[in-house]
N, C-alpha and C positions, 0 to 999 in steps of 0.2 A: 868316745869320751872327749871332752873340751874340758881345757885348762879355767881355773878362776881367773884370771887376766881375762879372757875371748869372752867373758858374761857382765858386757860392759851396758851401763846405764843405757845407752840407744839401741841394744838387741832387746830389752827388758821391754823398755815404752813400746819398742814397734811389736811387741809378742803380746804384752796385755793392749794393745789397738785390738788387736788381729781375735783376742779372746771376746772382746767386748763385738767384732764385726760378726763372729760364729753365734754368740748368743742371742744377737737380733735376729740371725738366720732362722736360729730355732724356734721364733716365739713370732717375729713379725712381717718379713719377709723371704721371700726366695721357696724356704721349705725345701728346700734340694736335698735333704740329708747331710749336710756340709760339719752340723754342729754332728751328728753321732759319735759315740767313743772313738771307732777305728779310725773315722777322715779325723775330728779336731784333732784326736794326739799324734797323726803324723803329719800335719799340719803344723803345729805346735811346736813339735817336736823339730820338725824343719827350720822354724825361723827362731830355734834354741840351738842346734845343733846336734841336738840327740837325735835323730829320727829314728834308727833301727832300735835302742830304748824306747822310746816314744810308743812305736808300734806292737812291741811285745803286749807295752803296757794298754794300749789302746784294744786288742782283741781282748787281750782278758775282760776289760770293762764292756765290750762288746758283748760278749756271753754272757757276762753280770746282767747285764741291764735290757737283754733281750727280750722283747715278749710286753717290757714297761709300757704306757699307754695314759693319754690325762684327759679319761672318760668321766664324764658325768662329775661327780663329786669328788673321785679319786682323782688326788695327785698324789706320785709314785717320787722316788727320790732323783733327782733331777740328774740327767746324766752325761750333761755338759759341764755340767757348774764341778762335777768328778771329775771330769776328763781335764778340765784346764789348772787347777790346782795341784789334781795327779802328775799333770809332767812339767809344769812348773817347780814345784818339790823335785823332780825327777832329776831333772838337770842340774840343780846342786848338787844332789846327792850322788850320781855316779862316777865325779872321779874320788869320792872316798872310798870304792868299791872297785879297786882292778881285777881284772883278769875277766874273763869272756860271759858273755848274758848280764853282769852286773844283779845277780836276783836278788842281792839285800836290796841294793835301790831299790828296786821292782817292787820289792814287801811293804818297805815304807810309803815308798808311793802311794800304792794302792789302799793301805789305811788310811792315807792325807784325801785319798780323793772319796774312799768310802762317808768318811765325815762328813766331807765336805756337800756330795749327795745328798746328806739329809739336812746339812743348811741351806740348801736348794730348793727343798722342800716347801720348809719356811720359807723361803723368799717366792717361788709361787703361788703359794695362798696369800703373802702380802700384796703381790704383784696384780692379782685374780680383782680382790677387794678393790686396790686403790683403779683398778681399768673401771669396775664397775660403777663408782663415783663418776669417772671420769664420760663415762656412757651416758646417764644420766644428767649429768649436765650441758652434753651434748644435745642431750634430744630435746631441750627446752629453748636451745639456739637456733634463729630459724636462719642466720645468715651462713652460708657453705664455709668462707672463710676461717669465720669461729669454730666451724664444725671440724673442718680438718685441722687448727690447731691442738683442738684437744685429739683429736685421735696421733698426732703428733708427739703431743707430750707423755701418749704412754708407749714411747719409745726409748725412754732414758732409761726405767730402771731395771729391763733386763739386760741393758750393755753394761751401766753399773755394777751388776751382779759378777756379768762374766769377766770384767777386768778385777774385782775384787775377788774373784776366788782366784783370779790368778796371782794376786800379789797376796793373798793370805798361802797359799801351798809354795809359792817364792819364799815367803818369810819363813814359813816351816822347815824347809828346806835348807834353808843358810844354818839356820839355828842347828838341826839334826844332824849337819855333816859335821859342823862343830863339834857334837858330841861324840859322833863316830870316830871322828878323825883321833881321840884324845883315847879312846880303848886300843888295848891292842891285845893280839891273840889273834885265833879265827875261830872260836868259841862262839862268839855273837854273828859275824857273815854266816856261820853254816847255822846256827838257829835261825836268821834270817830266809835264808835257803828255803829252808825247809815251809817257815811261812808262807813262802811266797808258791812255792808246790800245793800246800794245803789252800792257799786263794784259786789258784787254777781250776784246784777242784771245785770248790763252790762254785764258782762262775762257771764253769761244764755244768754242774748241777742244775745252777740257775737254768740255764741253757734248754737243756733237756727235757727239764719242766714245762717250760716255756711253751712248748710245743708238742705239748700232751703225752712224754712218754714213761710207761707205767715206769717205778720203782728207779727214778731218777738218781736220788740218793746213792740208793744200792750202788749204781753204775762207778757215779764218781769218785764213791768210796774207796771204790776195788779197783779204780785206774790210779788213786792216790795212792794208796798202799804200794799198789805195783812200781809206780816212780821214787816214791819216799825210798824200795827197799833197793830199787838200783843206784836209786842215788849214795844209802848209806851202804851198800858193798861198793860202792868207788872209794868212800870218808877210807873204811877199816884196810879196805888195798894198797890203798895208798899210805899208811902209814908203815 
């Protein structure tokens, strides 16, 4: 965990850089895998300071978004543009959450970055259109010069993207601890908990599907259950 003091203005700039460097990776150069959930958010999570958060959060999105693919017509929900708002949000929100794994962060999280996924979406179908203009005006250029300008200029607006999803799940983030910070009980962390168990499971779900295995569902269901009832004979033990 890291204090609010240590999440100063120049860890922030150099982390949404670094968000905007992965999303180029994923869309224009390198193609290394660099942008996938498990590398961006321990990445991410690195030059925030969360990284072992980071990473939890990062495999679960890993499983989530396994199998996704931006075939033909299909585009699938974008799952860079999750990962960098996911642990963006992340790192505000874990020192409002002591004690070990932090899994309310991890819950919230993981809704900030699911949204965020499907504004991802949208911004690659915008992205898809405005390359297409951009091609087209290419090919009516006969000097090279011109020609690599415009394939140049459709390099801005997926680093755009990926620094704006990371300062919109930052902004979420500050906001959310805010309001955590002002509950109190542990009525809300152990509802959280338990969300964040129930995302596990879908993302296993997801997972399983992914890769062709009958009655996926079923599976996850029954490993959820299994964890949800260990987890609540620890809640009832412990009191």
């Amino acid at each position: 965990m890291i204090p609010e003091a240590s999440m100063s203005p120049a860890r922030l700039a150099l982390a949404a850089a670094l968000a905007a460097l992965l999303a180029l990776e994923r869309k224009a150069f390198l193609q290394a895998m660099l942008a996938r959930p498990l590398v961006a958010c321990g990445l991410l999570g690195l030059a925030l300071g969360v990284p072992s958060e980071a990473l939890l959060l990062g495999a679960a999105l890993e499983l989530f978004f396994l199998g996704t693919a931006n075939l033909g017509a299909n585009v699938p929900d974008q799952e860079f543009l999750a990962s960098a708002a996911g642990v963006s949000c992340l790192a505000f929100l874990v020192p409002a959450f002591p004690g070990p794994g932090a899994s309310g962060a991890l819950a919230i999280a993981a809704g900030v970055a699911l949204l965020f996924g499907k504004l991802g979406q949208l911004s690659d179908r915008l992205g898809e259109r405005y390359n297409e203009r951009l091609l087209l005006a290419s090919a009516a250029e006969r000097d090279l010069t011109r020609q690599l300008g415009f394939a140049l200029r459709g390099l801005w607006l997926p680093a755009l993207a990926g620094a704006l999803a990371f300062a919109g799940g930052a902004t979420l983030g500050l906001l959310l601890r805010r309001a955590m910070v002002s509950l109190s009980g542990e009525v809300v962390p152990r509802a959280l908990g338990f969300a964040w168990l129930g995302f596990l499971a879908a993302a296993g779900a997801s997972a399983v599907r992914s890769i062709r295995v009958e009655r996926a569902e079923l599976w996850a269901g029954g490993a959820a259950a299994l964890v949800a009832g260990i987890q609540l004979a620890q809640v009832l033990a412990s009191k």
